[in-house]
Every structure is written in structure tokens, then in C-alpha cells.
TORTOR-356531 format. One line per 4 residues: number of its first residue (from 0); their letters; for each residue x, y, z of N, C-alpha, C. Coordinates in nm, 2 decimals, padded with zeros to 4 digits, m for minus. Example, Ala and Ser with C-alpha at 12.3 -4.5 7.8 and 13.67 -1.06 7.14 Angstrom:
BEGIN
0	AS	01.32/m00.57/00.78/01.23/m00.45/00.78/01.32/m00.33/00.78 | 01.28/m00.22/00.71/01.37/m00.11/00.71/01.29/00.00/00.79
This chain:
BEGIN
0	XXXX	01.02/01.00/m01.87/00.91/00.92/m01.81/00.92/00.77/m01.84 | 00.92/00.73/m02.00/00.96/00.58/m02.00/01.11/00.52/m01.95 | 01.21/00.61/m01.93/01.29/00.60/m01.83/01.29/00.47/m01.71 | 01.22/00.66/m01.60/01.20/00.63/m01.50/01.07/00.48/m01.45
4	XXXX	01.01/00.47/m01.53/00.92/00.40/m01.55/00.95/00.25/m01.59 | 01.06/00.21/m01.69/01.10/00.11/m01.70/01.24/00.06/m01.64 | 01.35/00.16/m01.56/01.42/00.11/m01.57/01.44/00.16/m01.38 | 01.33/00.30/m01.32/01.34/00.27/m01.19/01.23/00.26/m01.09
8	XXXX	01.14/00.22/m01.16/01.03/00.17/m01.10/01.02/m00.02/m01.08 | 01.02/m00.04/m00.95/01.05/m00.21/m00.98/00.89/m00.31/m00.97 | 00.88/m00.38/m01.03/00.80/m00.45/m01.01/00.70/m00.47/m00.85 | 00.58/m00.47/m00.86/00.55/m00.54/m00.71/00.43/m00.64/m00.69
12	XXXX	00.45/m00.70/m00.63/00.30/m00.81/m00.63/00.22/m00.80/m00.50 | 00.11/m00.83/m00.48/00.00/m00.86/m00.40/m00.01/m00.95/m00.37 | m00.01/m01.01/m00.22/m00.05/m01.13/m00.16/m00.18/m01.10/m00.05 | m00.27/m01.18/m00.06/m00.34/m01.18/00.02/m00.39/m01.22/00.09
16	XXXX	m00.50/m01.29/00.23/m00.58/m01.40/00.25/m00.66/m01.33/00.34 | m00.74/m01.42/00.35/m00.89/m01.42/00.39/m00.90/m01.54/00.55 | m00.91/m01.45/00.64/m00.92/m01.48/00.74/m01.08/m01.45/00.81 | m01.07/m01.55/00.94/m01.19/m01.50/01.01/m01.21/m01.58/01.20
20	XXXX	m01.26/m01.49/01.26/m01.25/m01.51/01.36/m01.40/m01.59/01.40 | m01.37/m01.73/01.47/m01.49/m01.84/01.52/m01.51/m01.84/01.66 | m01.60/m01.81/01.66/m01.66/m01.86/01.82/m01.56/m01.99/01.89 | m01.51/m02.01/01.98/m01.43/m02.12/02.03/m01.48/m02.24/02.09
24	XXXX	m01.50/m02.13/02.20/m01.56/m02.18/02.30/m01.61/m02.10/02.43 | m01.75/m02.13/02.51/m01.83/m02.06/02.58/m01.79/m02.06/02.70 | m01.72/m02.05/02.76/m01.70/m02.10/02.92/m01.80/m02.04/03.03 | m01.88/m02.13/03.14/m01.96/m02.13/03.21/m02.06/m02.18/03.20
28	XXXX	m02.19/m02.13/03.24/m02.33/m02.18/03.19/m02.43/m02.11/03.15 | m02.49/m02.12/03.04/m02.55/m01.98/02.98/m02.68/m02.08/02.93 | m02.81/m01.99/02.93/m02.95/m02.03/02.96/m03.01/m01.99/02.78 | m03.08/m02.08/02.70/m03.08/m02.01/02.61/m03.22/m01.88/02.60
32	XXXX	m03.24/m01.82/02.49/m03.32/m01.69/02.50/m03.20/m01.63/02.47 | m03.24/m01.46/02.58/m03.17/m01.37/02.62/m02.98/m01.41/02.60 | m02.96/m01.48/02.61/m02.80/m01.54/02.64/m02.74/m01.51/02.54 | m02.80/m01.61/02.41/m02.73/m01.65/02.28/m02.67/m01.52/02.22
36	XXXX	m02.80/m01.38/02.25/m02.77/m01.25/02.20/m02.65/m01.19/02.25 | m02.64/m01.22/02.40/m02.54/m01.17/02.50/m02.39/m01.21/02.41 | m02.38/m01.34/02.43/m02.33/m01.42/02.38/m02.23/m01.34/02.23 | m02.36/m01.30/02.13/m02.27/m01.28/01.96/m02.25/m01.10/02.02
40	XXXX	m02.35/m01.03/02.13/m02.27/m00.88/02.13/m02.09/m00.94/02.20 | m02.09/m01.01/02.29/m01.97/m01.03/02.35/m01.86/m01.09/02.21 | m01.90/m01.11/02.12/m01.84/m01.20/02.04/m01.76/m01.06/01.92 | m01.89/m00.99/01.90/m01.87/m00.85/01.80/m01.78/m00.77/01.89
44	XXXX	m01.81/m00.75/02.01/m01.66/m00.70/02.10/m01.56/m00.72/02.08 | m01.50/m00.84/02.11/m01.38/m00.90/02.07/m01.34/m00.92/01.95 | m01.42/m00.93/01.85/m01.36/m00.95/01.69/m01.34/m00.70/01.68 | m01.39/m00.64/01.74/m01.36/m00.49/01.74/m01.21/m00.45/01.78
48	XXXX	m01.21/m00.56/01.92/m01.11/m00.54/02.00/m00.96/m00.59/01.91 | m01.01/m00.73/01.81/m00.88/m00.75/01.79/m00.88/m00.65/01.66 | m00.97/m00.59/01.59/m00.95/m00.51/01.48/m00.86/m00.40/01.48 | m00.88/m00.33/01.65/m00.83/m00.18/01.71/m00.64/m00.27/01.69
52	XXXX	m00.67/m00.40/01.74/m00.50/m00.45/01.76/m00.44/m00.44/01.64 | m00.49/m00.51/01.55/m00.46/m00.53/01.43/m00.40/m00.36/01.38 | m00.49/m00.31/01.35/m00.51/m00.21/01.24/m00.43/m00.06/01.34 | m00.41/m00.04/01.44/m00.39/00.09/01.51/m00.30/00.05/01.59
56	XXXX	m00.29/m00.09/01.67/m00.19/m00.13/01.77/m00.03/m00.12/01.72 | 00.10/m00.07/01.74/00.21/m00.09/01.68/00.28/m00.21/01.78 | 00.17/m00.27/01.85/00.26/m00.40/01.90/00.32/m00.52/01.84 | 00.21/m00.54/01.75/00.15/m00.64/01.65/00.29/m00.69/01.56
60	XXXX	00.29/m00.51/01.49/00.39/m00.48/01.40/00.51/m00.49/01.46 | 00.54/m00.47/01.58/00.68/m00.44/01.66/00.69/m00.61/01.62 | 00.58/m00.70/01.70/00.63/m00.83/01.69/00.67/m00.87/01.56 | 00.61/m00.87/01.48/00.65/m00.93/01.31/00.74/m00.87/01.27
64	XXXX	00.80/m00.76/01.32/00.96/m00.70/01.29/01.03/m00.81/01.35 | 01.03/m00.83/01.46/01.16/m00.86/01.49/01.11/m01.03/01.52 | 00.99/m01.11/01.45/00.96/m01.25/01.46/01.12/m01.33/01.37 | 01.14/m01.37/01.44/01.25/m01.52/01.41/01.19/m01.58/01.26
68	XXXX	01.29/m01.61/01.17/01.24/m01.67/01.05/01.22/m01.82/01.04 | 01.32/m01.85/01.17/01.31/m02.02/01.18/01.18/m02.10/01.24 | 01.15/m01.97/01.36/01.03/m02.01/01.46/00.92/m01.98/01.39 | 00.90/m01.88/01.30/00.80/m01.90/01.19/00.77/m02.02/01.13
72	XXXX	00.86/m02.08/01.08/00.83/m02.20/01.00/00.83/m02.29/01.02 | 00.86/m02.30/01.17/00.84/m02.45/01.24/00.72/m02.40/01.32 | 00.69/m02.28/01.34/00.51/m02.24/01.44/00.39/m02.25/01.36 | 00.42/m02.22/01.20/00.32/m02.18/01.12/00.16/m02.27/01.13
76	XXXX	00.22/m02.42/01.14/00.12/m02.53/01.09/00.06/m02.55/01.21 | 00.06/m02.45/01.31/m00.04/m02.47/01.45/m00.13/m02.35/01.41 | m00.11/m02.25/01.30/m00.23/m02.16/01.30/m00.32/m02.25/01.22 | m00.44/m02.25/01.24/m00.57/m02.33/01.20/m00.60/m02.29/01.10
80	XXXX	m00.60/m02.38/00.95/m00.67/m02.34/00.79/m00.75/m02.45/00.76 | m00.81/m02.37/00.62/m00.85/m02.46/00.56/m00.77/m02.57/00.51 | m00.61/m02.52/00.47/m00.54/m02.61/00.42/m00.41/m02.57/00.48 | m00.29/m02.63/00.45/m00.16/m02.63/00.49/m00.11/m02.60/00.37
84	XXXX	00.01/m02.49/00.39/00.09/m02.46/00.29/00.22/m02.42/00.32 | 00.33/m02.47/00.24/00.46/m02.44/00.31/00.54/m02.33/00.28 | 00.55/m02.25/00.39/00.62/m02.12/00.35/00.75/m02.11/00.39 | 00.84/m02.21/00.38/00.98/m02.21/00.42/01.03/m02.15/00.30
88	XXXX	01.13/m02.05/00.33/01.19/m01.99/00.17/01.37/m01.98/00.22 | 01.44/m02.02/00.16/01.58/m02.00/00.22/01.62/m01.85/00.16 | 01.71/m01.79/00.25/01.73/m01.66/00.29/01.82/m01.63/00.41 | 01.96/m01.56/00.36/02.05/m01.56/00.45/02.03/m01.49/00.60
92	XXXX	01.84/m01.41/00.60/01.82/m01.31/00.72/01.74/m01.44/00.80 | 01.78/m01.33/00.94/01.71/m01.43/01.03/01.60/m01.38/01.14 | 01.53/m01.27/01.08/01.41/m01.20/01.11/01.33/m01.11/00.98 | 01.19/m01.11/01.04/01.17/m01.08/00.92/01.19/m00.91/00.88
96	XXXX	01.25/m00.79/01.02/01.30/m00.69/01.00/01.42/m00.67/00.91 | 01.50/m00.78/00.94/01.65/m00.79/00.86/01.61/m00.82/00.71 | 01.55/m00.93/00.66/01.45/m00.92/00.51/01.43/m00.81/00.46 | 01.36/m00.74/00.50/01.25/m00.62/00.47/01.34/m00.50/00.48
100	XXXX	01.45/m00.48/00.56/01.56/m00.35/00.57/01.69/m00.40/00.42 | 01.69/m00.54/00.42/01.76/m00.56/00.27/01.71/m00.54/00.14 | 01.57/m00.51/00.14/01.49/m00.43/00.02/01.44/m00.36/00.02 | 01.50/m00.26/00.14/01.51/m00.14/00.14/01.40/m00.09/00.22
104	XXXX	01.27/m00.16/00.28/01.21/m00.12/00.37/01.24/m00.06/00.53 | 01.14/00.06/00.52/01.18/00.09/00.74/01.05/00.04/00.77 | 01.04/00.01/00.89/00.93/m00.01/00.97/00.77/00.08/00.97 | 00.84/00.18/00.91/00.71/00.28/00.85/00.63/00.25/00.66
108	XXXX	00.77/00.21/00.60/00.70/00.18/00.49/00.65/00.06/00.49 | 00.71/00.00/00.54/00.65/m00.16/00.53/00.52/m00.17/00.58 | 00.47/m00.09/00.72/00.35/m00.04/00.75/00.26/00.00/00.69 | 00.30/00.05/00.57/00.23/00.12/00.47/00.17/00.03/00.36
112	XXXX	00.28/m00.06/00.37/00.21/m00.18/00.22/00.13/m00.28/00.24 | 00.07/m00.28/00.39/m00.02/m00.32/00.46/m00.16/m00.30/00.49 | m00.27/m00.35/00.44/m00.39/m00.30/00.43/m00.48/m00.47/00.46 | m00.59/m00.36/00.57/m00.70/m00.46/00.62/m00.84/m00.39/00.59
116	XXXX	m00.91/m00.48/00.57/m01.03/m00.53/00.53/m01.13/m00.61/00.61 | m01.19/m00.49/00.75/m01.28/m00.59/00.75/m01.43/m00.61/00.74 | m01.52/m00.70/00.62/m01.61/m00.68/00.53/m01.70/m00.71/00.57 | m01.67/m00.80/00.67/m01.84/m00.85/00.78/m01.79/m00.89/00.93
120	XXXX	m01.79/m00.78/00.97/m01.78/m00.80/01.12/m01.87/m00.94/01.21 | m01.99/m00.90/01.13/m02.10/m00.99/01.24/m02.00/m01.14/01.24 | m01.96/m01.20/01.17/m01.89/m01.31/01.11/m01.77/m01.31/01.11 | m01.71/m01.18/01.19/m01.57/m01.23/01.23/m01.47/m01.22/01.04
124	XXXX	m01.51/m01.19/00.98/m01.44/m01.20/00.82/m01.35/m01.08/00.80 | m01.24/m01.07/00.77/m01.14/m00.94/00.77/m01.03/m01.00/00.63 | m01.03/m00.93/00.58/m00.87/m00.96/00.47/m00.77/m00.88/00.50 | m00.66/m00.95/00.47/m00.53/m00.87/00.45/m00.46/m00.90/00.35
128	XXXX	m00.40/m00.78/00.25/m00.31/m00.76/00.18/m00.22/m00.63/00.17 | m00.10/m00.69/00.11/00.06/m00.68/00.12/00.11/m00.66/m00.04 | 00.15/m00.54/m00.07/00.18/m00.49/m00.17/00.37/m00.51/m00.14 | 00.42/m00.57/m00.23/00.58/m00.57/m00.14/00.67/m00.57/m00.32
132	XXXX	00.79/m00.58/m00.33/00.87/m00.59/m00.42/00.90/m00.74/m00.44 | 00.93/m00.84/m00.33/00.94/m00.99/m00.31/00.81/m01.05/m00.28 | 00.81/m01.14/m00.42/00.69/m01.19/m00.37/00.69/m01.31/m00.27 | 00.83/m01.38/m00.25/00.88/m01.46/m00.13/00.86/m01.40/00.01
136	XXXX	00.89/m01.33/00.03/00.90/m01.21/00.14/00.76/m01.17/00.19 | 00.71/m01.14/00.05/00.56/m01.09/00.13/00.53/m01.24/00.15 | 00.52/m01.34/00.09/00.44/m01.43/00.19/00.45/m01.49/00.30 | 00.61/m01.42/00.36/00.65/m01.49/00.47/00.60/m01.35/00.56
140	XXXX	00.58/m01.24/00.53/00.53/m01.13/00.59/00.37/m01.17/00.66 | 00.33/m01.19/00.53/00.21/m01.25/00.58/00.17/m01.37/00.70 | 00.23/m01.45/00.63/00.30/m01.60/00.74/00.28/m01.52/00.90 | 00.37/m01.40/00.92/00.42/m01.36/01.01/00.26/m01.28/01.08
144	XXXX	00.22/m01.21/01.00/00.07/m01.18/01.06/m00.04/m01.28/01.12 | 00.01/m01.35/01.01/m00.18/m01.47/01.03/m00.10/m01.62/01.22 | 00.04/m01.60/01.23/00.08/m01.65/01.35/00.07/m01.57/01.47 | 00.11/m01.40/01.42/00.12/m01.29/01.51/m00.02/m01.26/01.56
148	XXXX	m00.12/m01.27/01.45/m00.27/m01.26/01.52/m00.36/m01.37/01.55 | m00.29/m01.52/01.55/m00.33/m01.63/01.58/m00.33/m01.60/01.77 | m00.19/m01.56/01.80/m00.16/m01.59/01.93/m00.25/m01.46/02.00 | m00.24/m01.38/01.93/m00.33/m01.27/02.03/m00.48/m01.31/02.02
152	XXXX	m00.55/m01.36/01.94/m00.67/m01.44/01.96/m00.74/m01.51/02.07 | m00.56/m01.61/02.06/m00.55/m01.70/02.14/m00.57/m01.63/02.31 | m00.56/m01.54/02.35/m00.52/m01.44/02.45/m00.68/m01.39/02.49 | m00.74/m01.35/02.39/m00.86/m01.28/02.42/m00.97/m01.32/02.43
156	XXXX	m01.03/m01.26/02.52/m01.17/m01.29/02.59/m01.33/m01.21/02.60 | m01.39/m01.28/02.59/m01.51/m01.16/02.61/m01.59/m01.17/02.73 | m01.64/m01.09/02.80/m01.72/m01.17/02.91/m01.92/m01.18/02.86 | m01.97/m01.23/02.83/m02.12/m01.20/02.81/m02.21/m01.17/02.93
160	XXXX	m02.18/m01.23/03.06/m02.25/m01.21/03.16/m02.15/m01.25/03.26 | m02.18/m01.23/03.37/m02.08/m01.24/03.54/m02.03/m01.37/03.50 | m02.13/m01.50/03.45/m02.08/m01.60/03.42/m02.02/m01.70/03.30 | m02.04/m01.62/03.22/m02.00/m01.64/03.08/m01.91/m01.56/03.00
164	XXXX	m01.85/m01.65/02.96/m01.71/m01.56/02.90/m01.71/m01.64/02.75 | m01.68/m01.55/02.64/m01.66/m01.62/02.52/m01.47/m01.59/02.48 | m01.47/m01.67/02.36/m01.34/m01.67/02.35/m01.37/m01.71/02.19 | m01.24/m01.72/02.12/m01.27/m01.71/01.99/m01.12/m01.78/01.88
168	XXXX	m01.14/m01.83/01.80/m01.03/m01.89/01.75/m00.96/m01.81/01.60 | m00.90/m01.80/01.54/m00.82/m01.75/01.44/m00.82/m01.82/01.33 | m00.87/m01.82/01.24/m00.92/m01.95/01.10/m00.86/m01.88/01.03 | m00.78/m01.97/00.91/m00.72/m01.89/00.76/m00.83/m01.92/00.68
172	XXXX	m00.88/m01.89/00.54/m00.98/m01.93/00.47/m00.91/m01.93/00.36 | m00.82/m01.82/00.27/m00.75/m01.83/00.20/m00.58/m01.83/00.26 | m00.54/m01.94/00.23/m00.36/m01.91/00.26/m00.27/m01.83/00.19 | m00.15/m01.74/00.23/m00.11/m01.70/00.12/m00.03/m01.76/00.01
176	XXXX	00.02/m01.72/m00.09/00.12/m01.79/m00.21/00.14/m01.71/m00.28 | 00.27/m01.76/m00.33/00.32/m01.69/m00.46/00.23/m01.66/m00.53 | 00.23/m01.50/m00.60/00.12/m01.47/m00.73/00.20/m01.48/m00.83 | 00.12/m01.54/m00.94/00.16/m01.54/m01.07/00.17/m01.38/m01.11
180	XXXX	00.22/m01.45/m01.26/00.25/m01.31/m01.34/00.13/m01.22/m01.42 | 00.00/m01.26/m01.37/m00.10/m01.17/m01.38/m00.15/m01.09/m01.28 | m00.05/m01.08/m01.17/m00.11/m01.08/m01.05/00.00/m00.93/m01.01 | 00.15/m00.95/m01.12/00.23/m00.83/m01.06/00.17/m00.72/m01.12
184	XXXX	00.21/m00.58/m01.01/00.16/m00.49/m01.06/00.30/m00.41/m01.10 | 00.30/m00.39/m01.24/00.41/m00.30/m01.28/00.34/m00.16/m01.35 | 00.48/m00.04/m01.36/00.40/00.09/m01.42/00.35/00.06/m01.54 | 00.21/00.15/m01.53/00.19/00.14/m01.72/00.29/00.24/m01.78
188	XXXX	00.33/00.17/m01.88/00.48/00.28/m01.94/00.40/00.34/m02.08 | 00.30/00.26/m02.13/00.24/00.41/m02.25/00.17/00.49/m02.20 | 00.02/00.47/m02.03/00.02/00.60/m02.00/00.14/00.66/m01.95 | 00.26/00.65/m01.87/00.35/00.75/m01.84/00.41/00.77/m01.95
192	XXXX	00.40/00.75/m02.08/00.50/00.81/m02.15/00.37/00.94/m02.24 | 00.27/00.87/m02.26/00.20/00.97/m02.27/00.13/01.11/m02.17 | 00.15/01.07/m02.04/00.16/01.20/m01.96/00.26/01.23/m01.95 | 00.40/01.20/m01.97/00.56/01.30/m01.98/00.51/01.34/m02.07
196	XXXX	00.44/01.33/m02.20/00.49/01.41/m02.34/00.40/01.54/m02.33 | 00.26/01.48/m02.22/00.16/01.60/m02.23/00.23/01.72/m02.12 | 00.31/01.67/m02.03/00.36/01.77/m01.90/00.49/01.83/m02.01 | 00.56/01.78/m02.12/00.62/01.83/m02.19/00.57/01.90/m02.28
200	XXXX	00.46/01.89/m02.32/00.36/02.06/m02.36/00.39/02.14/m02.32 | 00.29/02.07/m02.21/00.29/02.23/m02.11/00.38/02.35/m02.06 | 00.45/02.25/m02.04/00.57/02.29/m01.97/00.66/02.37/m02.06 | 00.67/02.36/m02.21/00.70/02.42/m02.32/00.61/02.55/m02.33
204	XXXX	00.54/02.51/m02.36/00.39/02.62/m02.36/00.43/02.77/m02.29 | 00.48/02.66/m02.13/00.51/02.79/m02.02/00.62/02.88/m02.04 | 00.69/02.79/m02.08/00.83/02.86/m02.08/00.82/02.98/m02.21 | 00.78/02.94/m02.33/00.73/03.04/m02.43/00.65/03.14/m02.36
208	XXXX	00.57/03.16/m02.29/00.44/03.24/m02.30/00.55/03.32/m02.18 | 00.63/03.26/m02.06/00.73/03.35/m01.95/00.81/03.44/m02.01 | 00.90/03.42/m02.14/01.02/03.43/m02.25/00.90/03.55/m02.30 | 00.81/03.54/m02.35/00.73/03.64/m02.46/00.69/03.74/m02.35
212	XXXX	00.67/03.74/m02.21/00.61/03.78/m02.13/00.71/03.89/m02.10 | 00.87/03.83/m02.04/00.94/03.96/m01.99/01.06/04.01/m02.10 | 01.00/03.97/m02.23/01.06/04.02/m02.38/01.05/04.15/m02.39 | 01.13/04.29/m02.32/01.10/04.39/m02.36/01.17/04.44/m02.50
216	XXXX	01.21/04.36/m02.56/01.28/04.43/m02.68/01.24/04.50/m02.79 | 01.19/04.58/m02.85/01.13/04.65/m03.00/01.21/04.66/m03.10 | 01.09/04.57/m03.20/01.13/04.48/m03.29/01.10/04.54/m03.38 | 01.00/04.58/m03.41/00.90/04.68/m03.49/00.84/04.83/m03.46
220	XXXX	00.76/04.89/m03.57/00.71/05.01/m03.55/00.64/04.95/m03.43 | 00.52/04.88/m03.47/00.41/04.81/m03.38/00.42/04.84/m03.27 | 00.55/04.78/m03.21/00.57/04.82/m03.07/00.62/04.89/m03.04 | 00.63/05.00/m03.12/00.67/05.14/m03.05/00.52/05.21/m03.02
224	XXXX	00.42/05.20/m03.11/00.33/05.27/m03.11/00.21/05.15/m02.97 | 00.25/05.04/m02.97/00.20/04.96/m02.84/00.21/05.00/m02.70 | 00.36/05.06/m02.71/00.45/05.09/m02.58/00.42/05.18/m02.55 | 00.44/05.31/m02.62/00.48/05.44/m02.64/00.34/05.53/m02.64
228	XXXX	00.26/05.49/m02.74/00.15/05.55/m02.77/00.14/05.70/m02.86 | 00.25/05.71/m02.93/00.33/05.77/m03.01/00.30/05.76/m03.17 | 00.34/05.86/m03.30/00.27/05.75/m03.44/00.45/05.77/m03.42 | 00.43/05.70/m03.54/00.56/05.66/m03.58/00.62/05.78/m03.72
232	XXXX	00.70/05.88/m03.74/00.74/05.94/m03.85/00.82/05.87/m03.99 | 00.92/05.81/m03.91/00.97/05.79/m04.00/01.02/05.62/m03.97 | 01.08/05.56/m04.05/01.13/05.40/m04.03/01.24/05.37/m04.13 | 01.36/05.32/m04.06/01.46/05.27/m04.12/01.48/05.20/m04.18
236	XXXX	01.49/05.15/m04.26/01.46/05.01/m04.35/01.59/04.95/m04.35 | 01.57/04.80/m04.32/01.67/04.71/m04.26/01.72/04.67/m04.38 | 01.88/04.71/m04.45/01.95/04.63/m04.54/02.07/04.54/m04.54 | 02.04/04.49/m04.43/02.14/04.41/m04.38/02.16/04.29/m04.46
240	XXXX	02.02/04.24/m04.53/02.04/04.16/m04.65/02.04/04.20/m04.78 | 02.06/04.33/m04.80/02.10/04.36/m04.94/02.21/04.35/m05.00 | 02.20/04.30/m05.14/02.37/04.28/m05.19/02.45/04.42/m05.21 | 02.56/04.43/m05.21/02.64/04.54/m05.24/02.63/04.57/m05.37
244	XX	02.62/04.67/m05.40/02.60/04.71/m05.58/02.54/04.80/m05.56 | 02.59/04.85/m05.76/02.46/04.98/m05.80/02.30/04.88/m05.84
């Protein structure tokens, strides 16, 4: 267990950020009262609609497989943040599928190290985080989501009434970055070494109690009269350790 645990279990970190979808802009002419309501149901629509894309759509994903690593990094600083951060990382791949298939990811696991969050709809607020082995990689991973669901944002529409249509923009709030080294998650190696030693009980335990189980051999009177149900007359007395002599 401290083995497998220190020498083939590899390190992995968490990247995350905190995004949120903004009202844009209204298009048409809308009367206030009754409207404004119209207006945030049409608004909770679309922040649903892009959640179903996000979370269930494999288009999303298809795109960020096979996104260009150059056009990432010259597209990045048109998604809208709080702040700007540079996620250019040199790297002989030139998508982010090729990356992610050189450390050993498929399109299924990679899918898997991927988890959304979202914690207040009314407000458009969702997280995402990325459990990965590179913590370079995952943040270009990410890079690759918060551009991939910039542009489908960009795309979507809501209608509030025959004449009002809302639309909605794609805000970063936290950007991603490298995590420090409180941030990786490695095995704990004294509980695995203390659950191998307990599964090495047991597992001892079993094997004793299987061995004593289909042990038919008779060893003693005991188990003649256990087996048998027989008395015993007479008994041989074992002198196999006795010395030779008078």
C-alpha cells in the first residue's frame, strides 16, 4: 500500500474559477412593472439553457478537445474579467486534445476531472473545477472552457415578450492560476498504509479460519471422538522424541 501510494499514485491539483452570467443587453422596448419580471424569467432561461450546454452538451467538450493552443492565447484576453492573466505556457502540442492524450488522458476521463457548480442561479453564478496531474495544463484546460463558454453566451438569446429579447454576457470573477503546494492533492500514505495493514489482518484471519475449515486431518483422540462419535479404547503414545535407551 505505501508502495503503490508513493511511488504510483501521482500527484494532482485543482484549478478553479468563479464565473457568472450578466444581463447584456435588452433589445426592443419594454414598459416597466410586469416587464422587468418578464425580463429576469427570460434571463433564468438562458443562464438554465447554457447550464444544460455546459454540463450535459458533448459539443462544448468536442470544442475544447480539439481548440488550437495558439488561438487560445491570442483569443483569451477578449473573454471579460475582473482581471487579465496570462496563460501562455510553451508546449510542443498544438491542441488541447494532443496535451491531455500525452498524460495519458481520453476524452472520457478528462470529462470526468471536470465539475460544475452552479450555486445561485438567480445571479447567473456557477464554478468550475479541474482536478488534472498538470497544473499548467489544467489551467490552459480551463482557459479553454471560460473562451468555449464565452462564445456560446455570445450566441444566446432569450425572448421576454414578442418584443423583447434579452441576451447576456460571460464575466470571469475568479481567473484561473497555478496552485501552490497547499493546494496539491496527494495520497495520504499513513492512512493507506494503515488500511493495507488492517486488509492484511483480515485477509490473514481468512486464510487461517479457510486452512482450519477444510483441515480434515486427526490429530488427536478429541477428534476422533468429535468426528466419529465413538469413546476411544486405547491410544498410542507418540515416541518419536524419545531417546534410544534402557
Amino acid at each position: 500500500m505505501f508502495f503503490w501510494s508513493y511511488f504510483l499514485i501521482d500527484d494532482k491539483y485543482e484549478i478553479s474559477t468563479t464565473s457568472s452570467l450578466l444581463i447584456d443587453q435588452i433589445e426592443g422596448s419594454s414598459s416597466q412593472g410586469d416587464m422587468v419580471n418578464k425580463e429576469q424569467q427570460a434571463f433564468n432561461r438562458l443562464v438554465s439553457n447554457f447550464e444544460f450546454y455546459l454540463v450535459e452538451a458533448d459539443t462544448i467538450f468536442d470544442n475544447i478537445w480539439e481548440q488550437n493552443l495558439a488561438e487560445l492565447y491570442s483569443s483569451y484576453d477578449d473573454v471579460h474579467a475582473e482581471n487579465k492573466v496570462d496563460i501562455s505556457f510553451e508546449t510542443e502540442h498544438e491542441t488541447v486534445g494532443e496535451w491531455a492524450q500525452s498524460l495519458g488522458y481520453s476524452k472520457k476521463k478528462l470529462k470526468q476531472a471536470v465539475d460544475f457548480s452552479f450555486w445561485d442561479k438567480a445571479n447567473g453564478l456557477f464554478k468550475i473545477s479541474i482536478t488534472v496531474k498538470d497544473p499548467q495544463f489544467g489551467v490552459v484546460l480551463m482557459a479553454a472552457y471560460n473562451l468555449a463558454s464565452m462564445k456560446k453566451v455570445s450566441d444566446m438569446s432569450e425572448p421576454a415578450s414578442a418584443d423583447v429579447i434579452v441576451k447576456a454576457q460571460y464575466h470571469i470573477i475568479d481567473q484561473p492560476h497555478i496552485p501552490d503546494e497547499n493546494d496539491v492533492i496527494r495520497p495520504n500514505i499513513t492512512l493507506n498504509m494503515f488500511l493495507g495493514a488492517l486488509v492484511g489482518i483480515i485477509l490473514a484471519i481468512c486464510v487461517i479460519l479457510i486452512i482450519n475449515h477444510y483441515d480434515v486431518k486427526i490429530k488427536n483422540e478429541d477428534d476422533i471422538r468429535e468426528k466419529f462419535d465413538v469413546p476411544v479404547i486405547a491410544v498410542i503414545p507418540d515416541i518419536s522424541d524419545n531417546k534410544k535407551g534402557y
